[in-house]
C-alpha positions as CSV (number, residue, x, y, z in Angstrom):
1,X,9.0,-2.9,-53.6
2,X,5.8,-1.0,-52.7
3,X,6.3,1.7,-49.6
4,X,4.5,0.6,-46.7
5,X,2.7,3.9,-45.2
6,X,2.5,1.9,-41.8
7,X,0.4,3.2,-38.5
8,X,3.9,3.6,-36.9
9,X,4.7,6.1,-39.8
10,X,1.3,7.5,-40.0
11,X,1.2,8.1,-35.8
12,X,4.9,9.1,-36.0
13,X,4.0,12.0,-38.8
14,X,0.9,13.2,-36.9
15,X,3.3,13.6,-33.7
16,X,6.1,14.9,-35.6
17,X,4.1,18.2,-37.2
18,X,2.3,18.7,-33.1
19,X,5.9,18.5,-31.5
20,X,7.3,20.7,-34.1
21,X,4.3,23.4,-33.6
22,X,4.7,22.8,-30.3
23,X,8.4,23.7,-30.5
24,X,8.2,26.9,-32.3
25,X,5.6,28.2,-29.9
26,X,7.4,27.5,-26.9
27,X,10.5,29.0,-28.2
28,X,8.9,32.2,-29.5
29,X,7.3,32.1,-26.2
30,X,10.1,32.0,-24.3
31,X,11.9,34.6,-26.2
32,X,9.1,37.4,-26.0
33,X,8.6,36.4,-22.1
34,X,12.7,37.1,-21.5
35,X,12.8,39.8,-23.5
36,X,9.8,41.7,-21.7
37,X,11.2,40.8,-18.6
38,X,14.3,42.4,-19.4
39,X,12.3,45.5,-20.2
40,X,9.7,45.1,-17.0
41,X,13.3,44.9,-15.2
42,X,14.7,47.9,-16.3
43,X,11.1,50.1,-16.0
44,X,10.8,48.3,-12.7
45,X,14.2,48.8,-11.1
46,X,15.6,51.9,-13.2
47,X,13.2,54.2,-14.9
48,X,10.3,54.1,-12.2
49,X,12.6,54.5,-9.0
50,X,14.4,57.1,-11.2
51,X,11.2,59.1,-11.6
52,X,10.1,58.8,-8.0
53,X,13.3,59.9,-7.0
54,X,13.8,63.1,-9.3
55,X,9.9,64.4,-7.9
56,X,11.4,63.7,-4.4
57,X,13.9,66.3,-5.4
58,X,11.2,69.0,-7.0
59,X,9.7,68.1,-3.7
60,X,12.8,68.8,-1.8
61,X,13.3,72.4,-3.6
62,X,9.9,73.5,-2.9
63,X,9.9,73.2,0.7
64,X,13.9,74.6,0.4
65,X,12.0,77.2,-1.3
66,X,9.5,77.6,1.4
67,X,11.7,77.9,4.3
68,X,14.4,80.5,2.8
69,X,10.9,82.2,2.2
70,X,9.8,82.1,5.4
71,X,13.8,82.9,6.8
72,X,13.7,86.0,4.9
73,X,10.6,87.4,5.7
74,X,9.8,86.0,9.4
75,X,12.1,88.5,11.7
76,X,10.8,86.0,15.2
77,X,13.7,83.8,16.4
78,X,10.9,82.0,18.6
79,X,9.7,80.0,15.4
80,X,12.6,77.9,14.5
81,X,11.7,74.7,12.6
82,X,11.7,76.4,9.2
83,X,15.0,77.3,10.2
84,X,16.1,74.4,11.5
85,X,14.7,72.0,8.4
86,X,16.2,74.3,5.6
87,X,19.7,73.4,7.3
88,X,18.9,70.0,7.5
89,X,17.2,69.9,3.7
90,X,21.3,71.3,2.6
91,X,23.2,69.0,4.8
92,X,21.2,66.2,5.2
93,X,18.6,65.4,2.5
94,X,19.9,66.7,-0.4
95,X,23.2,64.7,-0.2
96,X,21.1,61.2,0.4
97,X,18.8,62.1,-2.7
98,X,21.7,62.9,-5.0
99,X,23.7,60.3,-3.7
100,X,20.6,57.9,-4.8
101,X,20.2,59.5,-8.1
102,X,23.7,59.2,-9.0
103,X,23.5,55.6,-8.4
104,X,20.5,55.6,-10.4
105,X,21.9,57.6,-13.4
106,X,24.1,54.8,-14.1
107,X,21.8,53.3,-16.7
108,X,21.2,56.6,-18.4
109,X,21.9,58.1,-21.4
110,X,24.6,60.4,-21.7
111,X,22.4,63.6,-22.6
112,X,20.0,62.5,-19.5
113,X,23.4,62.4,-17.3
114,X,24.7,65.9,-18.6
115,X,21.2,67.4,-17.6
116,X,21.3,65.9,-14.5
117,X,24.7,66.9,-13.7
118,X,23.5,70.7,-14.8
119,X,20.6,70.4,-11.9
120,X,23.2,69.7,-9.2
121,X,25.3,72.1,-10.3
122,X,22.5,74.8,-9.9
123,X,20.8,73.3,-7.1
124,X,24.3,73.5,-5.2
125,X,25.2,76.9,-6.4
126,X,21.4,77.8,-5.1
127,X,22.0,76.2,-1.5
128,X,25.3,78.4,-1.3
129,X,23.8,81.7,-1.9
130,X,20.8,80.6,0.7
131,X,23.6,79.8,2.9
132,X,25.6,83.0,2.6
133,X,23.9,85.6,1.5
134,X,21.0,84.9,3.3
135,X,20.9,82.3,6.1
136,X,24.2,83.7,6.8
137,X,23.3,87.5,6.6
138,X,19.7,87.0,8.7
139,X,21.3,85.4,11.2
140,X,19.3,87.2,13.8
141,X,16.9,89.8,15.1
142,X,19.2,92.7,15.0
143,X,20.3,91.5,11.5
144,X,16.5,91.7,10.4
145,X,16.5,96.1,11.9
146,X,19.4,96.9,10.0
147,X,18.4,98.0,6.6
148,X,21.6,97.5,4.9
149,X,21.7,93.8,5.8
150,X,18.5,93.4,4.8
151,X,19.0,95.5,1.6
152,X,21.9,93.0,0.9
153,X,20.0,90.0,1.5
154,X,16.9,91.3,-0.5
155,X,19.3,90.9,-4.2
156,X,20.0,87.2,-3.3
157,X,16.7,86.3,-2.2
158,X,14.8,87.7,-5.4
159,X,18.3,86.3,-7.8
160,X,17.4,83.1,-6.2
161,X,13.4,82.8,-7.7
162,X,14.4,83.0,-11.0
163,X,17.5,80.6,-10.0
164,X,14.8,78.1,-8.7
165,X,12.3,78.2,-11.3
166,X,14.9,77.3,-14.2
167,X,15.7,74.1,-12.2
168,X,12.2,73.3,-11.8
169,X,11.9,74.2,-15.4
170,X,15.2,71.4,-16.3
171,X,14.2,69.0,-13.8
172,X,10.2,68.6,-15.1
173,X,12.1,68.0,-18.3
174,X,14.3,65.5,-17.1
175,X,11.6,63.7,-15.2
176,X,8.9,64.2,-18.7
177,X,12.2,62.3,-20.1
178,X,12.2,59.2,-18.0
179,X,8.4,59.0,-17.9
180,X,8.6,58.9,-21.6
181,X,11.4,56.3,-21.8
182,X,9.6,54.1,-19.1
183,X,6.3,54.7,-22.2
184,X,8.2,53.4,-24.5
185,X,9.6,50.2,-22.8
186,X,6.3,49.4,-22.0
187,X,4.8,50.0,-25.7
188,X,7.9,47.8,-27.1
189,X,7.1,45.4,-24.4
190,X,3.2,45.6,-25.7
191,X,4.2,44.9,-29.2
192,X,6.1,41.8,-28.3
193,X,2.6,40.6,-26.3
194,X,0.4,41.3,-29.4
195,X,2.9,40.0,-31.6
196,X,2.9,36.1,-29.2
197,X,-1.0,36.7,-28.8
198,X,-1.0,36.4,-32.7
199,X,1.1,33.9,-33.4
200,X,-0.4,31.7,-30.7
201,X,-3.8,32.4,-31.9
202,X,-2.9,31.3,-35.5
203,X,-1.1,28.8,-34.1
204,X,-4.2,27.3,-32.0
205,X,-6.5,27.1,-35.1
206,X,-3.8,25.5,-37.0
207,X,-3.4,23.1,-34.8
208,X,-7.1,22.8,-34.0
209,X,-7.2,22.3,-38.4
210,X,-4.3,19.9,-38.1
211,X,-5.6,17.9,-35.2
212,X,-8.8,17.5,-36.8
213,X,-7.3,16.3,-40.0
214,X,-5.1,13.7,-37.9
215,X,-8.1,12.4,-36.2
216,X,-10.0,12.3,-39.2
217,X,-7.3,10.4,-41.2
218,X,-6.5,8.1,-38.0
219,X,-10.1,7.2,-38.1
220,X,-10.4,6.0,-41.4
221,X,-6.6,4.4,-41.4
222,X,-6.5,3.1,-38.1
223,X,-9.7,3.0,-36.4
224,X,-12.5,2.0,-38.7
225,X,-10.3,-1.0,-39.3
226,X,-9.6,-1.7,-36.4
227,X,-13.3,-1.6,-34.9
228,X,-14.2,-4.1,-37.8
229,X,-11.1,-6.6,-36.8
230,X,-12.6,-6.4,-33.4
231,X,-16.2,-6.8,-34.4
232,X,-15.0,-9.7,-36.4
233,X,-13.2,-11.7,-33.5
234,X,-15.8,-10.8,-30.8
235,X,-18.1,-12.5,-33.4
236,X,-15.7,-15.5,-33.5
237,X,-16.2,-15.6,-29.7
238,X,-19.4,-16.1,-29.5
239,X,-18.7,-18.8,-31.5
240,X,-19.8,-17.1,-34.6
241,X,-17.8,-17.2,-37.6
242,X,-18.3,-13.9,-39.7
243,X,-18.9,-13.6,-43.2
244,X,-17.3,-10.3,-44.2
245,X,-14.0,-10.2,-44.6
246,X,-11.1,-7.4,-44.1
247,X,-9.8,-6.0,-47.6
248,X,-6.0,-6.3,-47.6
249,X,-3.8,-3.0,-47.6
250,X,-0.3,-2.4,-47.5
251,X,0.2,-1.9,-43.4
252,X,0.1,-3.9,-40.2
253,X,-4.1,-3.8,-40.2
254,X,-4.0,-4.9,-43.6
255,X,-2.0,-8.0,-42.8
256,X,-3.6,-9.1,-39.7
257,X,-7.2,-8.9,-41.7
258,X,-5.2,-11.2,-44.4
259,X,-4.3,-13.6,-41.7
260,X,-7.9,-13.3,-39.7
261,X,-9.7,-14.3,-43.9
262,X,-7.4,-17.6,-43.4
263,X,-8.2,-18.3,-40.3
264,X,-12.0,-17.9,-40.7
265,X,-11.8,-20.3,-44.2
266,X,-9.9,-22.5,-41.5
267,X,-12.4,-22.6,-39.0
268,X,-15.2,-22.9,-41.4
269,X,-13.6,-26.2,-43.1
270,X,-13.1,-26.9,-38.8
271,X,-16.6,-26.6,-38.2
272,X,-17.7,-28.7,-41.0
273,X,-15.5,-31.6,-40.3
274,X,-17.1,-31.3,-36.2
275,X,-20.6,-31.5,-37.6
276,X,-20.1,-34.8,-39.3
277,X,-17.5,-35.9,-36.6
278,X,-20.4,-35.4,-34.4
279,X,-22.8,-36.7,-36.1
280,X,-21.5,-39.9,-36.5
281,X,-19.3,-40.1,-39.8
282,X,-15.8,-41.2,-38.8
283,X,-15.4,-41.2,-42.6
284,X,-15.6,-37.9,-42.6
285,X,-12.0,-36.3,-44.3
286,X,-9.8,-33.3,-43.2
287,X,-6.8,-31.9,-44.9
288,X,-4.3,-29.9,-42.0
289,X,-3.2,-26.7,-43.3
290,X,0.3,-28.0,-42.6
291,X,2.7,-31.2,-41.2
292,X,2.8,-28.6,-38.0
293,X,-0.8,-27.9,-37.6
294,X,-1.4,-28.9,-34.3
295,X,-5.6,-28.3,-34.8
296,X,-6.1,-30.3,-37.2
297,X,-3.8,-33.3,-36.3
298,X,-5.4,-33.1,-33.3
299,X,-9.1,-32.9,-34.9
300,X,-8.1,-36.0,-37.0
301,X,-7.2,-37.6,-33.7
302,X,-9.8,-36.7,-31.9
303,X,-12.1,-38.1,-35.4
304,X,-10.5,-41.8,-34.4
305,X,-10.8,-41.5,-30.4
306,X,-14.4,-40.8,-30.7
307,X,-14.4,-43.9,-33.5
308,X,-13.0,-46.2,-30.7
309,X,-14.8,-44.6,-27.6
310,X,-18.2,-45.0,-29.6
311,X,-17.4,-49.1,-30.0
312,X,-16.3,-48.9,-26.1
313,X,-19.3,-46.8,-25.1
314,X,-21.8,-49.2,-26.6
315,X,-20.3,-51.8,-25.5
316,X,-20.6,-50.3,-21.8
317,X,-24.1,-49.6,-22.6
318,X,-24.8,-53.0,-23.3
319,X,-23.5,-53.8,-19.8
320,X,-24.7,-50.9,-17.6
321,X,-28.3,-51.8,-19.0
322,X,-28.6,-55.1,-17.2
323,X,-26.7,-54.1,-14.4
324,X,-29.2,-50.8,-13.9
325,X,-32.3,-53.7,-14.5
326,X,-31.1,-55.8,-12.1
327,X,-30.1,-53.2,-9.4
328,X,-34.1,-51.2,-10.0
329,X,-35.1,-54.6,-9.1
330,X,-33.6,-54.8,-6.0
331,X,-34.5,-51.3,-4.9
332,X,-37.8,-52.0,-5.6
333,X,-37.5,-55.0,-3.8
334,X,-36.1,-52.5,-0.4
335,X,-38.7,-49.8,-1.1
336,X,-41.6,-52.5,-0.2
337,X,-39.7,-53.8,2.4
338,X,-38.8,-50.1,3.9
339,X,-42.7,-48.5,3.7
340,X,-43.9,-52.1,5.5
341,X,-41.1,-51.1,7.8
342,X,-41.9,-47.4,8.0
343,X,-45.8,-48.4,8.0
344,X,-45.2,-50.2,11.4
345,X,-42.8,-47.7,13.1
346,X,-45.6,-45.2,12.3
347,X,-48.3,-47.3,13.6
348,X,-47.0,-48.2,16.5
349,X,-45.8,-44.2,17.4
350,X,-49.6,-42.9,16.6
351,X,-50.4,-46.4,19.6
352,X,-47.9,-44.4,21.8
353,X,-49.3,-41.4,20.8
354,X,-53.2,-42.6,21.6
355,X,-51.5,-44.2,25.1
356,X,-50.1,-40.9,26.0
357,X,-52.9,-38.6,25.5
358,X,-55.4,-41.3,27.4
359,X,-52.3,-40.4,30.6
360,X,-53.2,-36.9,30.0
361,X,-56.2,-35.1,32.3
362,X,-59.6,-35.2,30.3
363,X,-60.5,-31.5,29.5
364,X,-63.9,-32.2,31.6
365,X,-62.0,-32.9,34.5
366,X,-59.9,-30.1,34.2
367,X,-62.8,-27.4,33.4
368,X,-64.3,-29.6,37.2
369,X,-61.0,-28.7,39.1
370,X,-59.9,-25.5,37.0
371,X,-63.2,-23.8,36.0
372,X,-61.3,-20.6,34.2
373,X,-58.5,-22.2,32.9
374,X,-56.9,-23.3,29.6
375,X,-54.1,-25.5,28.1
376,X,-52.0,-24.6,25.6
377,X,-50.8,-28.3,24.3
378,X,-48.6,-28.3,20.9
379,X,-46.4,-31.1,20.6
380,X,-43.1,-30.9,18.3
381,X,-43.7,-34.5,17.0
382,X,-46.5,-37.0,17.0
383,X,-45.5,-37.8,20.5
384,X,-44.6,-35.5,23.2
385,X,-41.9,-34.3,25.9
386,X,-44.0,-32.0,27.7
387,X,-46.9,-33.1,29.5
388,X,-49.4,-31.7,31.8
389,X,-51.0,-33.1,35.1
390,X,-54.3,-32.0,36.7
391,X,-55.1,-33.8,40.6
392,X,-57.3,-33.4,43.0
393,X,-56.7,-34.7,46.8
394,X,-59.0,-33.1,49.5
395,X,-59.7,-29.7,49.0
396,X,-56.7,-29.0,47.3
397,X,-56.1,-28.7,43.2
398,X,-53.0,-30.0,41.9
399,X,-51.5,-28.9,38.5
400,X,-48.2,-29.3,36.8
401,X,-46.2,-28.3,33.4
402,X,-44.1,-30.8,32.8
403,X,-40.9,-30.2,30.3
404,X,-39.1,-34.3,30.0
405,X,-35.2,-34.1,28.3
406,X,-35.7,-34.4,24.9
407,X,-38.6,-34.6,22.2
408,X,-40.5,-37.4,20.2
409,X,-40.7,-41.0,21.3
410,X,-37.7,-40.4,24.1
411,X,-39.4,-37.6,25.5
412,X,-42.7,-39.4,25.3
413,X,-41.4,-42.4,27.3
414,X,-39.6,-39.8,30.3
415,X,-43.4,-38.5,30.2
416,X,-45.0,-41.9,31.1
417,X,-42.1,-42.6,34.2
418,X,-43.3,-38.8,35.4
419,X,-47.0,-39.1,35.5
420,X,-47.2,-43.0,36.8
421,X,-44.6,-41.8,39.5
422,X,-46.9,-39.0,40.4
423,X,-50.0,-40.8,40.2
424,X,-48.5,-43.0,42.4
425,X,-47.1,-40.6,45.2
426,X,-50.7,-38.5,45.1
427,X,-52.7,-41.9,45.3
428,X,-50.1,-44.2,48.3
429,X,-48.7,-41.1,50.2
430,X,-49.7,-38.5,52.6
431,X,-47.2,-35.8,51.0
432,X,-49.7,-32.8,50.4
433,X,-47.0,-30.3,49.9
434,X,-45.6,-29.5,46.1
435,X,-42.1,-29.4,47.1
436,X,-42.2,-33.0,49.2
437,X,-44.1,-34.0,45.9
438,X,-41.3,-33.1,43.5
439,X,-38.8,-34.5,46.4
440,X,-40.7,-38.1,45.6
441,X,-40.6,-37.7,41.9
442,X,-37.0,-37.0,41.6
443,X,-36.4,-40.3,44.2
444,X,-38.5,-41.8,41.8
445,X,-37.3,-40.9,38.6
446,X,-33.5,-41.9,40.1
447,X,-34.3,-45.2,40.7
448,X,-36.2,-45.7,37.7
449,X,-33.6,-44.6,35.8
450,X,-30.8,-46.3,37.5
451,X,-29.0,-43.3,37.6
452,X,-25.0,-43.6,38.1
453,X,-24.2,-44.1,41.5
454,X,-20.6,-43.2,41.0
455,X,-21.6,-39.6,40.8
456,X,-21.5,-39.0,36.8
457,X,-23.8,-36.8,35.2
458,X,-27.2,-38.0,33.3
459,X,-28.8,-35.8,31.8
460,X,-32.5,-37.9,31.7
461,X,-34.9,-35.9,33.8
462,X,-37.6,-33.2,33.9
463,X,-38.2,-29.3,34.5
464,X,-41.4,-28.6,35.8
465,X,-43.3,-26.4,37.8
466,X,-46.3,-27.5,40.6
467,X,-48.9,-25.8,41.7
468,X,-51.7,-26.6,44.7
469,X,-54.6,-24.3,44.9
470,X,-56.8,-24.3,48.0
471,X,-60.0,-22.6,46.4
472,X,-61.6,-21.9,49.6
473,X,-58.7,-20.3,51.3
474,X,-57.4,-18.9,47.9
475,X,-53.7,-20.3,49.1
476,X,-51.4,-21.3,45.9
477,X,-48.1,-23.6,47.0
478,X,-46.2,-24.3,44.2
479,X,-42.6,-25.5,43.9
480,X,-40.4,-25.3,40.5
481,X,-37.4,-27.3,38.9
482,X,-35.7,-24.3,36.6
483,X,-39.3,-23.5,35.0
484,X,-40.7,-20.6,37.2
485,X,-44.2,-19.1,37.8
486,X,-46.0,-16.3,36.8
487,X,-48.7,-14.0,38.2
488,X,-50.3,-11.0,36.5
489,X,-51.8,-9.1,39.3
490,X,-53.1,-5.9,38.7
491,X,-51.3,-5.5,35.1
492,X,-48.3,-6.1,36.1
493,X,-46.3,-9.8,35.9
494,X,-44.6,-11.2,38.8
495,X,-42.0,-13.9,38.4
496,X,-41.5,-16.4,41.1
497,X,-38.2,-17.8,40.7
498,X,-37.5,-21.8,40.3
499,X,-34.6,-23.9,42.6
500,X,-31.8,-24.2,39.5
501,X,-31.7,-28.5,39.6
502,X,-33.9,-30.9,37.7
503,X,-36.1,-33.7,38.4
504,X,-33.3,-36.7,37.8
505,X,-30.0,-36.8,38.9
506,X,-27.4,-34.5,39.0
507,X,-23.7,-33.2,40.3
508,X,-23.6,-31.5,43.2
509,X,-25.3,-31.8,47.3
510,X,-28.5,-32.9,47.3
511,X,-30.9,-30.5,48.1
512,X,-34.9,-29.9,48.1
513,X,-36.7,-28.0,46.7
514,X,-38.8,-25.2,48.4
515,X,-42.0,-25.1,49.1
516,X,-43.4,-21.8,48.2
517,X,-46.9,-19.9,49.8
518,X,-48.5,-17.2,48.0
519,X,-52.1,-16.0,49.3
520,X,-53.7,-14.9,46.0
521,X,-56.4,-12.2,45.3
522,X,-59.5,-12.5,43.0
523,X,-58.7,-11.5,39.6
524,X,-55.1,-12.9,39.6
525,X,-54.1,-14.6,36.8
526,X,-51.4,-17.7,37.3
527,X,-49.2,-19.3,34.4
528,X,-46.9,-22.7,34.4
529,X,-45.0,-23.6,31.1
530,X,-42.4,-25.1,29.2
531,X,-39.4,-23.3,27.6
532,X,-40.4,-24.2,23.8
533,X,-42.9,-21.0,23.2
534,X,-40.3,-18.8,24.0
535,X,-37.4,-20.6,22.2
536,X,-39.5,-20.5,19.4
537,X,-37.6,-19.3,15.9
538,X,-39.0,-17.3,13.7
539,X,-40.0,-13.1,12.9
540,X,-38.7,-11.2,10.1
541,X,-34.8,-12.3,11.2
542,X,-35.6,-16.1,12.2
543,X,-34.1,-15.2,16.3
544,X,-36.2,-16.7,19.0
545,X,-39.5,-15.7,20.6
546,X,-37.7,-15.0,23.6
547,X,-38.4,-14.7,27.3
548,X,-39.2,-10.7,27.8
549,X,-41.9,-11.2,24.6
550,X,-43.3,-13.7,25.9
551,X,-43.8,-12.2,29.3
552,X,-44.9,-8.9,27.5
553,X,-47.4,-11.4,25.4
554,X,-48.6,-13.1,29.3
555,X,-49.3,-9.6,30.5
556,X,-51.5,-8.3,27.8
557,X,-53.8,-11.3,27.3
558,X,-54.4,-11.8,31.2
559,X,-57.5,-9.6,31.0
560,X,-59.0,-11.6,28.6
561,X,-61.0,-15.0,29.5
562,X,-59.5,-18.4,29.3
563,X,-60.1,-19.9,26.1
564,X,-59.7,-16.3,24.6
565,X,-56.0,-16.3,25.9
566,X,-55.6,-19.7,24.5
567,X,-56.7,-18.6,21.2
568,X,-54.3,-15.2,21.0
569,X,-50.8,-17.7,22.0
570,X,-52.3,-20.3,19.6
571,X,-52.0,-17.3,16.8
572,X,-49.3,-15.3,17.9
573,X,-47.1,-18.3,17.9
574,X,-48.2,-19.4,14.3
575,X,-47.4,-16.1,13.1
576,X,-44.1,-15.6,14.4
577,X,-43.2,-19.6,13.4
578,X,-44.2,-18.6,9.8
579,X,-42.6,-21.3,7.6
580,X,-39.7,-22.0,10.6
581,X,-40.0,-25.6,11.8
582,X,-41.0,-26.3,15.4
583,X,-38.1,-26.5,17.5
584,X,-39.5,-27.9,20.6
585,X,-43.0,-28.8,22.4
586,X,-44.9,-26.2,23.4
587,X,-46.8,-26.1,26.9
588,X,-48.5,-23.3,28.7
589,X,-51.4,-23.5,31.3
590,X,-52.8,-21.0,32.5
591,X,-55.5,-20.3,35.6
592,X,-57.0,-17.4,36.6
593,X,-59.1,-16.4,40.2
């Protein structure tokens, strides 16, 4: 049986050989880190305190030295910190520092411990003869006049320079010692640093070596392989069968290409079969790879379904064909009937239409009554809700914007009820005033309507506003329903507001509407309207025209003449509708002075 070198193996060696590098450096790693901390340890807390505290003692003799010095040869009592710190150096100091050093010395070797035993031993014997023989002898100023004290003091003093100098001479030595001892820790500790800087060098390009080799031998194993498998079944879903195939090999790659170079013969014998399936040939023959392929029991299936559904299917067709003639017929039959139809309704709105502009005030008449004025007339649909209506009675000018509920042919036929009721109050009534006018027409449009009498709401009626202009007193009445008025005077608009209730009937007292005097000044400029220019959708965002650009719009064209303000709303609003549909009719007259 051949040995199967699998990727499991082949991964599991590659891992093996990193860990085991990986093992031996951390071990040598951790070895030369404890071991150099053992020796940082004892420099750190032995052999440099131990230094420091041996030059604390040379320091300690010195200024010992100093003050016998200064105790033998300074006779004044007066001066007595010398005198008082030499004491303290022998009773105090030196005790603590030997003390420390003892402790210290613990760690030593046992010729380093003799020697320092030796410098006690001389330092003591030193601090009794400075104690006795001369501390003790000098011990004040008469003690200074008497030669023979002095004489005996001199001996000890000069016996104790050579005394001091050999135990500076033996503790520099001791202290040379330790410095040298604290050297060599650290160059041991050195060599074990080199020695891991080494070894982890080596051990870096040996891995770096070994790492390449895996990769490289991973690649052509594992990956090339792998890239082509994949290559091969993206191919296959696309719906492309490839025509390379995997060479076998002795590993898990090796037997999935075996089993992707089956599958592909398989799907190519597939896709044969389909094409003459599909092109007609139930004939056609297919072998299943086995009793338990479910593909090609179901391809052989499918084979005698589409047999069956193509003897259904024409038989349908067959059927469906004289049922689609006989249904076009009839269509056609209710597409002549529906344009006559259409042809009619269409006819008889562009009659409505013709009947509802003769209602309207000829422009010559209006240019008679209202020499600087204009009209701004757009309706939504072929017929109109909004309607405008120019009178004269007297000496006084009548005019009105006139917004009906709704649009099209309702709006059109609320239009007609309006202007035959106020032809008819202006013509068979004295009522002169707007507001006793609008009074009429609401009476008017009520009964006309037959609004409920119980008191519920309808909302069939009119917003309007009506203006009467006395041209040779300049005096503008004018009375509103919701729609107010405006006057530019001066550059700046003023809004007149409008009574809040309709022309028609609504819920709530009855009330009526006010009557309204303005005394206007040449070069005012007045405006009536409907809501539709300013609920106008369009701009870059599709939002409405709105009231306060509209206004804005009202202000800056009122210096310009009539026509010429007709002509900038006509554009403005074009170019802010854009490719928005008309939302409403579109009223707006305007008269200046």
């Amino acid at each position: 049986m051949a040995f199967h070198f699998t990727i499991g193996r082949r991964i599991g060696l590659g891992f093996g050989i990193f860990i085991l590098l990986t093992s031996i450096a951390f071990i040598l790693t951790v070895v030369t880190v404890r071991d150099s901390k053992k020796r940082t340890e004892t420099v750190v807390g032995q052999v440099t305190p131990s230094v420091a505290e041996l030059k604390e003692l040379n320091l300690l003799l010195q200024r010992s030295h100093t003050d016998i010095s200064k105790w033998f040869y300074n006779k004044s009592f007066n001066d007595i910190e010398f005198r008082t710190e030499i004491k303290n150096i022998i009773a105090v100091e030196y005790p603590r520092h030997k003390k420390a050093l003892q402790k210290l010395s613990h760690t030593w070797n046992v010729a380093e411990k003799e020697q320092l035993r030796i410098i006690f031993g001389r330092i003591e014997t030193l601090f009794k003869v400075y104690q006795n023989e001369i501390i003790g002898q000098l011990n004040s100023t008469e003690a200074y006049e008497d030669a023979s004290i002095l004489m005996m003091a001199r001996l000890p003093y000069e016996d104790s320079e050579i005394s001091i100098k050999t135990i500076y001479k033996n503790l520099n030595s001791l202290i040379a010692a330790k410095q040298q001892s604290a050297a060599t820790e650290q160059q041991e500790m050195f060599k074990k640093f080199n020695f891991l800087n080494w070894f982890v060098e080596l051990l870096g390009i040996a891995l770096l070596i070994g790492g390449f080799s895996i990769a490289l031998f991973t690649t052509r194993s594992i990956t090339k392989p792998i890239q082509k498998l994949k290559k091969m079944l993206l191919s296959m879903g696309l719906g492309i069968l490839p025509k390379e195939r995997i060479r076998a090999t002795h590993d898990e790659i090796g037997e999935m290409g075996t089993a992707l170079n089956e599958l592909i013969q398989s799907m190519h014998q597939t896709t044969e079969f389909a094409k003459q399936t599909g092109s007609g040939d139930f004939n056609a023959t297919y072998t299943p790879l086995s009793k338990d392929d479910s593909l090609g029991l179901a391809l052989i299936k499918m084979r005698d379904d589409l047999a069956e559904n193509e003897r259904f299917l024409e038989r349908k067709v067959i059927e469906r064909t004289e049922e689609v003639v006989r249904q076009k017929e009839e269509i056609e039959n209710k597409n002549e009937e529906l344009e006559i139809l259409y042809k009619q309704v269409t006819d008889s709105i562009h009659y409505a239409k013709r009947i509802q502009e003769a209602i309207l005030p000829p422009n010559k008449f209006i240019n008679e009554v209202l020499p600087k004025s204009f009209v701004l007339y757009k309706p939504k649909d072929i017929v109109s809700g909004d309607f405008y209506w120019v009178e004269k009675k007297h000496d006084l000018v009548y005019f009105a914007a006139v917004d009906c509920t709704g649009h099209g042919v309702p709006g059109a036929f609320m239009s007609l009820v309006g202007h035959n009721i106020l032809k008819d109050i202006i013509n068979n009534t004295d009522v002169v005033k707007p507001s006793e006018i609008m009074d009429k027409l609401r009476e008017g449009v009520v009964n006309t309507l037959h609004a409920d009498k119980t008191g519920k709401e309808t909302k069939d009626g009119m917003d309007m506003t009506m203006c009467c202009i006395n041209y040779k007193t300049l005096e503008l009445q004018f009375a509103a329903a919701f729609n107010p008025l405006y006057i530019v005077r001066n550059g700046a608009l003023v809004e007149h507001k409008a009574n809040k209730f309709p022309i028609g009937a609504f819920i709530g007292e009855k009330a009526n509407f006010d009557n309204n005097v303005i005394q206007l000044q040449k070069g005012d400029q007045i405006y009536v309207f409907s809501d539709g220019y300013a609920d106008q959708f369009g701009g870059p965002r599709g939002k409405k025209f709105m009231v306060g650009s509209f206004r804005k719009l009202l202000t800056e064209i009122s210096t310009l003449e009539p026509e010429e303000q007709k002509q900038k709303l006509d554009v403005t609003l074009a170019k802010w509708q854009g490719d928005q549909e008309q939302v409403d009719d579109v009223l707006v007259i305007g008269v200046k002075f």
